[in-house]
Short mmCIF file of the C-alpha atoms (twelve columns), coordinates in Angstrom:
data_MODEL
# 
_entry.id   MODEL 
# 
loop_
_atom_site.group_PDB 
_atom_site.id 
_atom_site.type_symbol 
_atom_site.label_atom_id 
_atom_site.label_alt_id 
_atom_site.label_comp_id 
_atom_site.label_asym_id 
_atom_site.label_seq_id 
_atom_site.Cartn_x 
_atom_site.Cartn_y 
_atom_site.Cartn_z 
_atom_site.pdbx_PDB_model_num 
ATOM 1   C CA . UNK A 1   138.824 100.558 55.212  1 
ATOM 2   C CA . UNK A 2   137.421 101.305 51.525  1 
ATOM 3   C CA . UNK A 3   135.092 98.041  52.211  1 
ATOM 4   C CA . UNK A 4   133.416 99.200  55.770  1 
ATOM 5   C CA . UNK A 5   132.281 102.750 53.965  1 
ATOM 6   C CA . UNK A 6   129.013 101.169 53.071  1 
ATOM 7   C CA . UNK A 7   128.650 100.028 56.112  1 
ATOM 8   C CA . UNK A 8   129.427 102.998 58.397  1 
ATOM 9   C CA . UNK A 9   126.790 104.869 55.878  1 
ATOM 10  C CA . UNK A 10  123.903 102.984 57.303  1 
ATOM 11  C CA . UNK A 11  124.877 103.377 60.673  1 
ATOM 12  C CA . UNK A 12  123.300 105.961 62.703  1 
ATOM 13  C CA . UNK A 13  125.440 105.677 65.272  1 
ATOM 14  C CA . UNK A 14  129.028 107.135 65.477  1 
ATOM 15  C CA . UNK A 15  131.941 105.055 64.406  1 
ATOM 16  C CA . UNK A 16  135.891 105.634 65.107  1 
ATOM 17  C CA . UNK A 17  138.843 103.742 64.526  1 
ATOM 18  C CA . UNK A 18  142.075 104.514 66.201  1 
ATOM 19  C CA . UNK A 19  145.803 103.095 66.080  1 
ATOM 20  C CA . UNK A 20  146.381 101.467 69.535  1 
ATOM 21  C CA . UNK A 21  149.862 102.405 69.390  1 
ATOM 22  C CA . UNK A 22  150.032 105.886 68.008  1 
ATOM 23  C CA . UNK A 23  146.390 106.829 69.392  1 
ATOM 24  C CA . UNK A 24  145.271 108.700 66.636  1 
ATOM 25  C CA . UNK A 25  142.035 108.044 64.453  1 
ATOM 26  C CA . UNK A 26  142.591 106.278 60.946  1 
ATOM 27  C CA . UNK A 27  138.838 105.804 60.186  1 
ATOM 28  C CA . UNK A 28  135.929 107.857 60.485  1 
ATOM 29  C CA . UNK A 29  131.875 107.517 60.139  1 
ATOM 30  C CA . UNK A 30  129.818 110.206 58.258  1 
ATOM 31  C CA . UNK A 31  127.424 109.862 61.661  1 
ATOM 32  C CA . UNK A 32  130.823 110.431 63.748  1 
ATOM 33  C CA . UNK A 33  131.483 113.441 61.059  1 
ATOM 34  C CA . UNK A 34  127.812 114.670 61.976  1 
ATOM 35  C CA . UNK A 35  128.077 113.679 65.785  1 
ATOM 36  C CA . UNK A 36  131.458 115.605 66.727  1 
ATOM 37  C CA . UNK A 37  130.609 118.605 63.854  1 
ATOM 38  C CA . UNK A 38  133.794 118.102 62.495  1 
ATOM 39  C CA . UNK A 39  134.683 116.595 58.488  1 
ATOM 40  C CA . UNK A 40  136.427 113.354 57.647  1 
ATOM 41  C CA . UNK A 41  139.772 115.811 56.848  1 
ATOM 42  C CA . UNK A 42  139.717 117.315 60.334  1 
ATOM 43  C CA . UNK A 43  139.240 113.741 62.781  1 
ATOM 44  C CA . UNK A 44  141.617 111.228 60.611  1 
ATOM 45  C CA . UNK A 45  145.228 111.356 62.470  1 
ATOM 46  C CA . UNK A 46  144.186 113.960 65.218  1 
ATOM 47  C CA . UNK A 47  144.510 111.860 68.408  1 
ATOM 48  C CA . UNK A 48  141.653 110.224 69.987  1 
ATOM 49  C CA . UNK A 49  142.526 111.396 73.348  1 
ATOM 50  C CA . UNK A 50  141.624 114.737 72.614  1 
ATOM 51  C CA . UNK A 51  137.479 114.353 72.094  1 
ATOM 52  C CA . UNK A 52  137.723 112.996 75.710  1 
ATOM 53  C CA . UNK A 53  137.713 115.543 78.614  1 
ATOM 54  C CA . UNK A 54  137.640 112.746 81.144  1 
ATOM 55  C CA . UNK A 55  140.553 110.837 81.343  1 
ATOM 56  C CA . UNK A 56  139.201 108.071 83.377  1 
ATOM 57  C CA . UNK A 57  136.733 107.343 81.280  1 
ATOM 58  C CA . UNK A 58  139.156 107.639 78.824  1 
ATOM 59  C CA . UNK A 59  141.622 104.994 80.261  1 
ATOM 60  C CA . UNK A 60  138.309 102.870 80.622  1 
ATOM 61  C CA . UNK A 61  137.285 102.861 76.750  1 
ATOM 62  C CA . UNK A 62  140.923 102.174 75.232  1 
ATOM 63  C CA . UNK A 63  142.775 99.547  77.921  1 
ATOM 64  C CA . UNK A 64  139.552 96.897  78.466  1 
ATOM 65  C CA . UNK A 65  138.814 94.623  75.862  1 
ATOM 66  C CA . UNK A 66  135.540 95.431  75.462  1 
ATOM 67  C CA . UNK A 67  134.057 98.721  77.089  1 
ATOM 68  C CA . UNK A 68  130.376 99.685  77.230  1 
ATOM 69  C CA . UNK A 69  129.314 102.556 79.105  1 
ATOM 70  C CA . UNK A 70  128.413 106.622 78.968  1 
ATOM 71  C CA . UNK A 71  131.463 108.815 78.338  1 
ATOM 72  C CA . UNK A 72  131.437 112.983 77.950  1 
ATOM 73  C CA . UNK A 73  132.796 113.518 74.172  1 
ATOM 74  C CA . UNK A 74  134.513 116.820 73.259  1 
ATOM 75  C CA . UNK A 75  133.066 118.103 70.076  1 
ATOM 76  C CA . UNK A 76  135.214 119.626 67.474  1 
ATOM 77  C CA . UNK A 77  133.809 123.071 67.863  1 
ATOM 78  C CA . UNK A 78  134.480 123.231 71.901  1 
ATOM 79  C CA . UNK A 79  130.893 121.771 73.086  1 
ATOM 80  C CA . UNK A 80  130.170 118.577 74.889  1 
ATOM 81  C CA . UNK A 81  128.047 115.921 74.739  1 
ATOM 82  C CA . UNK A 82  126.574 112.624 76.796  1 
ATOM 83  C CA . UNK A 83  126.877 109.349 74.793  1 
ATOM 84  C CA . UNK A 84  126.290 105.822 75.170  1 
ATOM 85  C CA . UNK A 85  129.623 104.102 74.304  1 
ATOM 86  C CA . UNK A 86  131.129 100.722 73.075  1 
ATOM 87  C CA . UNK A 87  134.466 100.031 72.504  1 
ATOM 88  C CA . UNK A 88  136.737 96.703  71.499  1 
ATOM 89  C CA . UNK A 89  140.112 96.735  71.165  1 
ATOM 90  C CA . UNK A 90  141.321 94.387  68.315  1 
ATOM 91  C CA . UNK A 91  144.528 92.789  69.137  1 
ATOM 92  C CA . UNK A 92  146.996 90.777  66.383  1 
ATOM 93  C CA . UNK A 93  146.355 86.996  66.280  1 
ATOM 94  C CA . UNK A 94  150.335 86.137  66.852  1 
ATOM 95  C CA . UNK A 95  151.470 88.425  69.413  1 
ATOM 96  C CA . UNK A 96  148.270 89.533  71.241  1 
ATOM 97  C CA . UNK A 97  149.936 93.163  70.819  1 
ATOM 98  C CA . UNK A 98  146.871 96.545  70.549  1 
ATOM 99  C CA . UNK A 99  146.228 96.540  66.958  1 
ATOM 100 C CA . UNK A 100 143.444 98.783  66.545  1 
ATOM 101 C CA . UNK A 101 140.646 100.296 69.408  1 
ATOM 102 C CA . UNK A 102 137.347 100.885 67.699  1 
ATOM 103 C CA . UNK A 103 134.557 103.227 69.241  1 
ATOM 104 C CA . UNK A 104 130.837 103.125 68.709  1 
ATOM 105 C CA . UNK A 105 128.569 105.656 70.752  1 
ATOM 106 C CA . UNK A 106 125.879 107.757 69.958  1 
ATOM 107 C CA . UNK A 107 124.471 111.471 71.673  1 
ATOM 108 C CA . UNK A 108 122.364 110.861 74.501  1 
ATOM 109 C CA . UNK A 109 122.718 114.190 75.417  1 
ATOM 110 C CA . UNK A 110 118.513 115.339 74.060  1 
ATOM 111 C CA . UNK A 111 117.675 112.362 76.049  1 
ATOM 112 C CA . UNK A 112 119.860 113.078 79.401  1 
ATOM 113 C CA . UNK A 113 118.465 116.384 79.361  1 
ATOM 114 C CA . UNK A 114 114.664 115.213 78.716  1 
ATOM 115 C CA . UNK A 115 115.081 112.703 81.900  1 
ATOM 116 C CA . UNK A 116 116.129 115.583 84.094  1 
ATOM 117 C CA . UNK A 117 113.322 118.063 83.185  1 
ATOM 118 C CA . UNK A 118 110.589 115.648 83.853  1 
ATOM 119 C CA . UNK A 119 112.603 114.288 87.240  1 
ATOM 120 C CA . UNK A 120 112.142 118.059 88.047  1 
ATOM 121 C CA . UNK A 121 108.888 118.300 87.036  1 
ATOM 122 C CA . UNK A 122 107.998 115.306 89.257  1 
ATOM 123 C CA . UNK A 123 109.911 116.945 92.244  1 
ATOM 124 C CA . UNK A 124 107.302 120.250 91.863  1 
ATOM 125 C CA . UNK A 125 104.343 118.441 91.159  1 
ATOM 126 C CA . UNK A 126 105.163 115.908 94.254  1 
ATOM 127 C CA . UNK A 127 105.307 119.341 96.492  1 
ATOM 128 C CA . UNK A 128 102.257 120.763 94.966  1 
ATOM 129 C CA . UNK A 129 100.399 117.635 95.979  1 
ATOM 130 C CA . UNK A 130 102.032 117.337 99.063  1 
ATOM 131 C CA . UNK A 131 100.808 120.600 99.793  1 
ATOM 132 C CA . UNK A 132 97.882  119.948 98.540  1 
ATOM 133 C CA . UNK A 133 96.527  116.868 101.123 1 
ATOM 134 C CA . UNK A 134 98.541  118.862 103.590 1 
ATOM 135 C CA . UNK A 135 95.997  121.602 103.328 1 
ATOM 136 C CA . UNK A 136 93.010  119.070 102.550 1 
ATOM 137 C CA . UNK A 137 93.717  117.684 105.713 1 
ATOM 138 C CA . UNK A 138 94.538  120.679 107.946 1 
ATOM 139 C CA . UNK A 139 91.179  122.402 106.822 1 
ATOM 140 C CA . UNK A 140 88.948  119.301 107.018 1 
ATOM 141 C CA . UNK A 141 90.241  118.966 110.606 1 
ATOM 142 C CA . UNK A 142 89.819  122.560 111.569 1 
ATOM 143 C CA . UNK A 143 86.437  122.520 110.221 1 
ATOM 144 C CA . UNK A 144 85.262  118.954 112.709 1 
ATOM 145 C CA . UNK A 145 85.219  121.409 115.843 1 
ATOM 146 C CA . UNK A 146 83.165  124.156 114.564 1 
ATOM 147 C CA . UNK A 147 80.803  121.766 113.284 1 
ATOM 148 C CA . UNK A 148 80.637  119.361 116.357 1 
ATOM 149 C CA . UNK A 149 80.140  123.246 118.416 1 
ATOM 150 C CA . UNK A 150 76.756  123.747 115.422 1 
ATOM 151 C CA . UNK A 151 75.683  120.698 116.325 1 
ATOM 152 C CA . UNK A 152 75.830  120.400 120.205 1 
ATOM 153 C CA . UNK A 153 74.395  123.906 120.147 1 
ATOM 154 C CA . UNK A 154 71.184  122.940 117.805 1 
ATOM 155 C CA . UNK A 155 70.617  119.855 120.088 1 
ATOM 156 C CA . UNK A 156 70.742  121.593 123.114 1 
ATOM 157 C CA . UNK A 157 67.859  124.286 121.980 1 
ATOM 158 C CA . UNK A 158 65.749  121.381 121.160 1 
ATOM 159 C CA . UNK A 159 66.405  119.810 124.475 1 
ATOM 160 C CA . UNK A 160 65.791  123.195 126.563 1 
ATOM 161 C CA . UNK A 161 62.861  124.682 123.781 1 
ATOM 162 C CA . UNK A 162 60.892  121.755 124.455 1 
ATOM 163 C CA . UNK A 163 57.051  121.998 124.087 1 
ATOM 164 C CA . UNK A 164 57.871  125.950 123.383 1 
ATOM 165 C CA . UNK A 165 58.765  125.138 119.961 1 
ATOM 166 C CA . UNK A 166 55.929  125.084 117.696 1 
ATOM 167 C CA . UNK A 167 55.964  122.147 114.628 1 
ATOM 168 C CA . UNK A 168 57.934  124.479 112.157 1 
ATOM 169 C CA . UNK A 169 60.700  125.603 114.463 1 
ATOM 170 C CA . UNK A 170 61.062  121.355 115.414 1 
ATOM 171 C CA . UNK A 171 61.613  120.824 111.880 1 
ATOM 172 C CA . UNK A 172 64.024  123.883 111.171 1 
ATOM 173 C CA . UNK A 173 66.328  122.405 114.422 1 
ATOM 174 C CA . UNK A 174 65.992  118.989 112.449 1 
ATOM 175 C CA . UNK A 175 66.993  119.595 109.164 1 
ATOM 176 C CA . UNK A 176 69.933  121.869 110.892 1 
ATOM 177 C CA . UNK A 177 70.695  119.093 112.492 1 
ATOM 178 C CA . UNK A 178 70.634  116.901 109.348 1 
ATOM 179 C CA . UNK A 179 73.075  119.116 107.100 1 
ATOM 180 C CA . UNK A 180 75.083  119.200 110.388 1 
ATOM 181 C CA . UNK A 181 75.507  115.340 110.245 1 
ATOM 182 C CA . UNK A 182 75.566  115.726 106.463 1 
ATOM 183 C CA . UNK A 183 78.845  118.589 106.413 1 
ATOM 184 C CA . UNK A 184 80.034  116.218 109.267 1 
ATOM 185 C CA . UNK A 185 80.084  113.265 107.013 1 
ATOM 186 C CA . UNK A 186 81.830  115.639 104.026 1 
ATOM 187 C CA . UNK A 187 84.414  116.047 106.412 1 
ATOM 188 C CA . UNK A 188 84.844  112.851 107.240 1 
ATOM 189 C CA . UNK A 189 84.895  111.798 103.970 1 
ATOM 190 C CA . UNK A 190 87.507  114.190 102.977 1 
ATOM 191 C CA . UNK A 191 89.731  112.954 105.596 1 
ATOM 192 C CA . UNK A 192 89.495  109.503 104.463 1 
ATOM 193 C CA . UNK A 193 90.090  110.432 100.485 1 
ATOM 194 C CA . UNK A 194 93.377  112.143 101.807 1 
ATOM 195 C CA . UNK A 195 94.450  109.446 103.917 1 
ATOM 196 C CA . UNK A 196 93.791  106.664 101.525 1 
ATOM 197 C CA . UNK A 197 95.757  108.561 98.665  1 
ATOM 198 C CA . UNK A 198 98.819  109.570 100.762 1 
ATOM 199 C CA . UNK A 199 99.076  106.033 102.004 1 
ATOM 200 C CA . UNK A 200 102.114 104.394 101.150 1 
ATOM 201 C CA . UNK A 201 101.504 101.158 99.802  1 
ATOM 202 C CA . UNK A 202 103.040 97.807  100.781 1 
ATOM 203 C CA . UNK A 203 102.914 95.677  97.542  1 
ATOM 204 C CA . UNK A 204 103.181 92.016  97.132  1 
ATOM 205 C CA . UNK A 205 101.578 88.434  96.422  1 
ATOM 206 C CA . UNK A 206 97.913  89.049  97.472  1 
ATOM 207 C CA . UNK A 207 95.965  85.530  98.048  1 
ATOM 208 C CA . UNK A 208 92.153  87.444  96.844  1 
ATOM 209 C CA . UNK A 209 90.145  84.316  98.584  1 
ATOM 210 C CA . UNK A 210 91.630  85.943  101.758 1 
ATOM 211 C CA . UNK A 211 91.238  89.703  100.804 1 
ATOM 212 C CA . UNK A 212 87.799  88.755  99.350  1 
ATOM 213 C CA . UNK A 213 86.899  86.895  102.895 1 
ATOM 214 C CA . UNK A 214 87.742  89.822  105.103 1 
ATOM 215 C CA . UNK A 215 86.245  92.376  103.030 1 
ATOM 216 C CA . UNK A 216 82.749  90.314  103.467 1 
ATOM 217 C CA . UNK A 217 82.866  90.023  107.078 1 
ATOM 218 C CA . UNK A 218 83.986  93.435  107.365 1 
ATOM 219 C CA . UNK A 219 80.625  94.473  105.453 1 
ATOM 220 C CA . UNK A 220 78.635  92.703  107.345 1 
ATOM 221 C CA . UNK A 221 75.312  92.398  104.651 1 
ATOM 222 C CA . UNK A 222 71.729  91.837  105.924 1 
ATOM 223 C CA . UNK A 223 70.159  88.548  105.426 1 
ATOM 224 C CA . UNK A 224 68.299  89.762  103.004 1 
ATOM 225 C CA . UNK A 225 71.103  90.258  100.817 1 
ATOM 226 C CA . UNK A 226 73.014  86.907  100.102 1 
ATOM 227 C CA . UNK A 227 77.039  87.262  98.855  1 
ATOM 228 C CA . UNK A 228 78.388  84.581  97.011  1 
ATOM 229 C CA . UNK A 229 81.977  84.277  96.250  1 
ATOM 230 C CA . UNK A 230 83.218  82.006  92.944  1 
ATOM 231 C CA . UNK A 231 86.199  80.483  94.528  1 
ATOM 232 C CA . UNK A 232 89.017  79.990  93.935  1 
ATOM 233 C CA . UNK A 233 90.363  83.398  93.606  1 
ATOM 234 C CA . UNK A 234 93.946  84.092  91.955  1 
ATOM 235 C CA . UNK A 235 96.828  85.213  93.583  1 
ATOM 236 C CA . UNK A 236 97.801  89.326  92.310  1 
ATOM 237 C CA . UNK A 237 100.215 92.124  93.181  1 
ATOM 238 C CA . UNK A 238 99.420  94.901  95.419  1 
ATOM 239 C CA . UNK A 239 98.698  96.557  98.567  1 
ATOM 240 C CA . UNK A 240 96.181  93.603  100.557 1 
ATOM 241 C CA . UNK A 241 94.845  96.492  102.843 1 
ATOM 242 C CA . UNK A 242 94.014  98.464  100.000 1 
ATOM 243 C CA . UNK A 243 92.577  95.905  97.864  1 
ATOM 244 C CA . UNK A 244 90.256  94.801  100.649 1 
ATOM 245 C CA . UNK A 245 89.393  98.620  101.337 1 
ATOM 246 C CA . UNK A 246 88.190  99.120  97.348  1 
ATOM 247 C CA . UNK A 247 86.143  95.563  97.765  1 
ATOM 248 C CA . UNK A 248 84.601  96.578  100.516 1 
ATOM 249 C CA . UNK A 249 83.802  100.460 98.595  1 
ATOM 250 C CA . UNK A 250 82.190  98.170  96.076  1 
ATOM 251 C CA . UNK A 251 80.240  95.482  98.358  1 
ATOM 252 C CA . UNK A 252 78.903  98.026  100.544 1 
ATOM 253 C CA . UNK A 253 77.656  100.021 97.295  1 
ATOM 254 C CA . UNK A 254 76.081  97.113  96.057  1 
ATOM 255 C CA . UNK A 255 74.231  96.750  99.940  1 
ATOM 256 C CA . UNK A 256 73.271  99.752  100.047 1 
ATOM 257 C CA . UNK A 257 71.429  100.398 97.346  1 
ATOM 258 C CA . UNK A 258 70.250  97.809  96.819  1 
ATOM 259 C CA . UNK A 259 66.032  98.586  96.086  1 
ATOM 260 C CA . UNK A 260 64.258  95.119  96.475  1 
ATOM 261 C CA . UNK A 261 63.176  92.730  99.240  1 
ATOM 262 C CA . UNK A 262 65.750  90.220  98.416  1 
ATOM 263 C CA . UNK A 263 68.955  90.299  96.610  1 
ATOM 264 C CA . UNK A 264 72.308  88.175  95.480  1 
ATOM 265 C CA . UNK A 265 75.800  89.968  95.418  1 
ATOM 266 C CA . UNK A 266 78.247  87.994  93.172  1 
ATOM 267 C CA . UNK A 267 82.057  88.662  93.647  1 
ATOM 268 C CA . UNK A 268 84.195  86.924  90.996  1 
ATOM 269 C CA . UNK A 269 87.668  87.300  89.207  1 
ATOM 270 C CA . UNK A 270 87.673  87.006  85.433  1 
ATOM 271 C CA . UNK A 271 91.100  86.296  83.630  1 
ATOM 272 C CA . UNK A 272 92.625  88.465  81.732  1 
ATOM 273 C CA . UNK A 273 95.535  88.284  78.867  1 
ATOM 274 C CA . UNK A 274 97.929  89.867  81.665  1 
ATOM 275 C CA . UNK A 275 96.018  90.076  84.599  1 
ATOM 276 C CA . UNK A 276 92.820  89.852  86.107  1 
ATOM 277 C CA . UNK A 277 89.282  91.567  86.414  1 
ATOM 278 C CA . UNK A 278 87.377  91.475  89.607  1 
ATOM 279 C CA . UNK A 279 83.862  91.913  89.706  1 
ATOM 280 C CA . UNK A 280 81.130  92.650  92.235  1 
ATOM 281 C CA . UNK A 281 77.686  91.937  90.421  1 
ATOM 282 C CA . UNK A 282 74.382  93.015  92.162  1 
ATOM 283 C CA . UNK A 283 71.130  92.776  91.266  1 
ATOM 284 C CA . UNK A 284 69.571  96.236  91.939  1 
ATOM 285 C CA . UNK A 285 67.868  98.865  90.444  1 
ATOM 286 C CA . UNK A 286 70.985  99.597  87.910  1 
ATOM 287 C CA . UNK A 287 72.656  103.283 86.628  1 
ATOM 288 C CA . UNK A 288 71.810  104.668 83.762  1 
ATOM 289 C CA . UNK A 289 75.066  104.830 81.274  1 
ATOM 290 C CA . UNK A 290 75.256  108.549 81.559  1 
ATOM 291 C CA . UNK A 291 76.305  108.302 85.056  1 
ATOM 292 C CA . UNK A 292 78.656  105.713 85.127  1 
ATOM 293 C CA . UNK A 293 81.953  108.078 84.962  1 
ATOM 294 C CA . UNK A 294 80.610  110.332 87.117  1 
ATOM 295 C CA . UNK A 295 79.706  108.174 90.216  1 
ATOM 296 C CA . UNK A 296 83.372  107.895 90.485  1 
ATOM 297 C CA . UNK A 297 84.316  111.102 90.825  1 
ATOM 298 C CA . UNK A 298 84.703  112.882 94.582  1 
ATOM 299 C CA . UNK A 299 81.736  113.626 96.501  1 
ATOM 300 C CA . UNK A 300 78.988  112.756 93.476  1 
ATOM 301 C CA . UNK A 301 76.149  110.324 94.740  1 
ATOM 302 C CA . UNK A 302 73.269  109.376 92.248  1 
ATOM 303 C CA . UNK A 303 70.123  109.614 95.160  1 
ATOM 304 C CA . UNK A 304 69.600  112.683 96.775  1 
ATOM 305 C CA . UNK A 305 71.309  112.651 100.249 1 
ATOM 306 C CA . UNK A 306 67.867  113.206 102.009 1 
ATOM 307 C CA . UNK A 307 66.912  110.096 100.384 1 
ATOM 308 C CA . UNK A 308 70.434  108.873 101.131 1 
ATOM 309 C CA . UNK A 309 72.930  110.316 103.671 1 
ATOM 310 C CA . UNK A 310 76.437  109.523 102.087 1 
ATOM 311 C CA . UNK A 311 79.769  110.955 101.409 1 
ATOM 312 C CA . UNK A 312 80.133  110.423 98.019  1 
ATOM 313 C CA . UNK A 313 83.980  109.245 98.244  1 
ATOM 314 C CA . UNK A 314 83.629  105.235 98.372  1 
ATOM 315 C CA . UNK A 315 83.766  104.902 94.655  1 
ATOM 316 C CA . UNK A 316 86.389  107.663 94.072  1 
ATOM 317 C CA . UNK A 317 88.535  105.830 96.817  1 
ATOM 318 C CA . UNK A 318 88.003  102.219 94.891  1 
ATOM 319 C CA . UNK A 319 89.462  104.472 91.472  1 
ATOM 320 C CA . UNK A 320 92.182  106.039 93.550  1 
ATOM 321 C CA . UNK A 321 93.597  102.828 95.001  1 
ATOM 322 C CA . UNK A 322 92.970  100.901 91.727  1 
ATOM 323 C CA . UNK A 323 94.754  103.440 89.598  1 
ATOM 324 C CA . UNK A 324 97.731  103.033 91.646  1 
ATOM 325 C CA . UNK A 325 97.785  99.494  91.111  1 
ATOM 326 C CA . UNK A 326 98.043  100.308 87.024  1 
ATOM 327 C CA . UNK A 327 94.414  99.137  86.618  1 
ATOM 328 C CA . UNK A 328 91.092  100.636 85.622  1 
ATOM 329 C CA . UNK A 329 88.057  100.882 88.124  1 
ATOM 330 C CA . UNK A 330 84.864  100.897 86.123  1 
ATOM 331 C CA . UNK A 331 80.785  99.442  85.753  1 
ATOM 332 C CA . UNK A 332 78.638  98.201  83.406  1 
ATOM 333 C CA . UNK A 333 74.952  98.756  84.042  1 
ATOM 334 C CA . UNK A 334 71.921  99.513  82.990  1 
ATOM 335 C CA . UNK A 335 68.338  100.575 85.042  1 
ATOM 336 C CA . UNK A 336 66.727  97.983  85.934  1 
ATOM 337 C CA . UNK A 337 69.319  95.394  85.167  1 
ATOM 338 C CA . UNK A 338 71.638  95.542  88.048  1 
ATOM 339 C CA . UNK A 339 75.179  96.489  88.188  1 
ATOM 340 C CA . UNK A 340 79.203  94.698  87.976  1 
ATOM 341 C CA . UNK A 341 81.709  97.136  89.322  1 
ATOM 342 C CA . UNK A 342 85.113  96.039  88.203  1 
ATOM 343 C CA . UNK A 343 88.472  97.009  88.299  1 
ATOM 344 C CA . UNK A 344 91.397  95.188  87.248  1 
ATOM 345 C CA . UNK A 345 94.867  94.015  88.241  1 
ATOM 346 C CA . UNK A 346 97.909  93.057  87.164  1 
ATOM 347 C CA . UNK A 347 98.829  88.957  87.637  1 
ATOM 348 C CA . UNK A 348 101.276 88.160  90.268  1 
ATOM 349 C CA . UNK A 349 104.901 88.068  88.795  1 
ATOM 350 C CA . UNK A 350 106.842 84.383  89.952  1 
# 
């Protein structure tokens, strides 16, 4: 035993030896010392039995062969412990008769306990958000009657005023009308944010030449806006009705937008070291970098919304499913020199 001392002293984990036939321990660790608070004096020939309160994991760790697994350890001073264990019983050459059961394991315990405070700090922050679309959702709802009631009402004293309504009163019922369709659209917007994050995702092997395809028709982008494609597109993991949703955020963004007579859309996948990087590349009138984090974000739109009636959620959607994927939703851009929106993806796993 004299010869393994230098050996058990570099070991952080715990080492005992025990005699298969009388069960007690002959050999000791100063990280088993440390481990079951106890000195050298105090574990050699008390039985091994003893620092186990279990005895079936017991029976497991000294009867097989070789034993890996967790075990609860009784600590000299009373306390117990989780630890990862490994044991081999060593039989004689000749007769195949128990010679000697050795145990390795270390505390786990720190570890066991860290695992169950952040499983219970997922449960609570899973209810907070659950109760948090549940009430995104119940108030956006509650608040499509009243507005559809504002809006009916407005359209109907425009109908019935008629003539009687002088130039200024015609454009007060107007613009009433306008943040009507504009809170309307809020709503709306809302509704969809909420839906699309509380969606539960069906991931696989997504063919993007198909995704890609669907996501232009769906579109739909004047003629004076011509989408090209760089095919062949790779195969990736994820949700394909999701993916399609976020390339559609981006195409119709790019559409939309877009400030001159004529323009070229260019939707591409760039290879990564472990995945890919899809891009849709206009060329319009381009954001200035200060914005580019912030377009992302709920309900934030860079033209004015009498200029441009819109939501604001497209590009937080695109974030929100891409961020569930494990990739990064982002542009590059500059005004005047048109925009790529990109967002990246993890390869598809054989």
């Amino acid at each position: 035993m004299e010869s393994l001392e230098g050996v058990y002293a570099a070991l952080d984990d715990a080492v005992l030896v025990s005699d298969a036939d009388s069960g007690r321990i002959v050999d000791c660790s100063p990280a088993a010392e440390r481990a079951l608070r106890g000195s050298r004096g105090e574990l050699v020939g008390s039985p091994l039995r003893a620092l186990y309160p279990r005895a079936e994991e017991f029976a497991a760790l000294v009867t097989a062969t070789t034993f890996r697994g967790a075990c609860v350890v009784r600590r000299l001073d009373g306390s117990t412990c989780l630890t990862e264990h490994t044991s081999i019983r060593v039989v004689g050459a000749a007769t195949g008769t128990p010679l000697r059961v050795t145990v390795i394991f270390r505390d786990v315990t720190a570890a066991r306990d860290a695992e169950e405070a952040q499983a219970r700090a997922l449960r609570r922050l899973e209810r907070r958000y659950r109760h948090l679309v549940d009430l995104v959702t119940a108030a956006a709802h509650d608040l499509e009657a009243p507005l559809r009631a504002v809006g009916t009402l407005a359209s109907w004293l425009a109908a019935d005023l008629g003539d009687r309504v002088d130039a200024t009163g015609r454009e007060h019922i107007a613009l009433m009308l306008s943040r009507v369709r504009r809170m309307y659209a809020l709503v709306e917007g809302t509704l969809r944010y909420a839906r699309a994050v509380d969606a539960v995702s069906v991931v696989g092997p997504v063919a993007l030449d198909d995704v890609v395809g669907r996501a232009v028709a769906a579109v739909g982008a004047p003629r004076r806006i011509r989408v090209h494609v760089e095919r062949p597109l790779p195969i990736v993991r994820g949700d394909s009705s999701r993916l399609q949703l976020a390339i559609e955020h981006l195409l119709r963004n790019a559409v939309e937008f877009h400030d001159k007579p004529a323009g070229e859309v260019l939707i591409r996948c760039v290879a990564l070291a472990d995945g890919w990087r899809v891009e849709v590349r206009d060329d319009g009138p381009g954001i200035a970098r200060p914005h580019h984090d912030r377009i992302f974000q709920p309900f934030q739109t860079l033209a004015s919304r009498d200029e441009h009636e819109s939501a604001g959620i497209g590009l937080a959607l695109v974030r929100a499913i891409v961020e569930e994927h494990a990739g990064v939703a982002g542009v590059e851009s500059a005004p005047g020199a048109g925009s790529t929106f990109f967002f990246t993806l993890p390869a598809e796993v054989a």
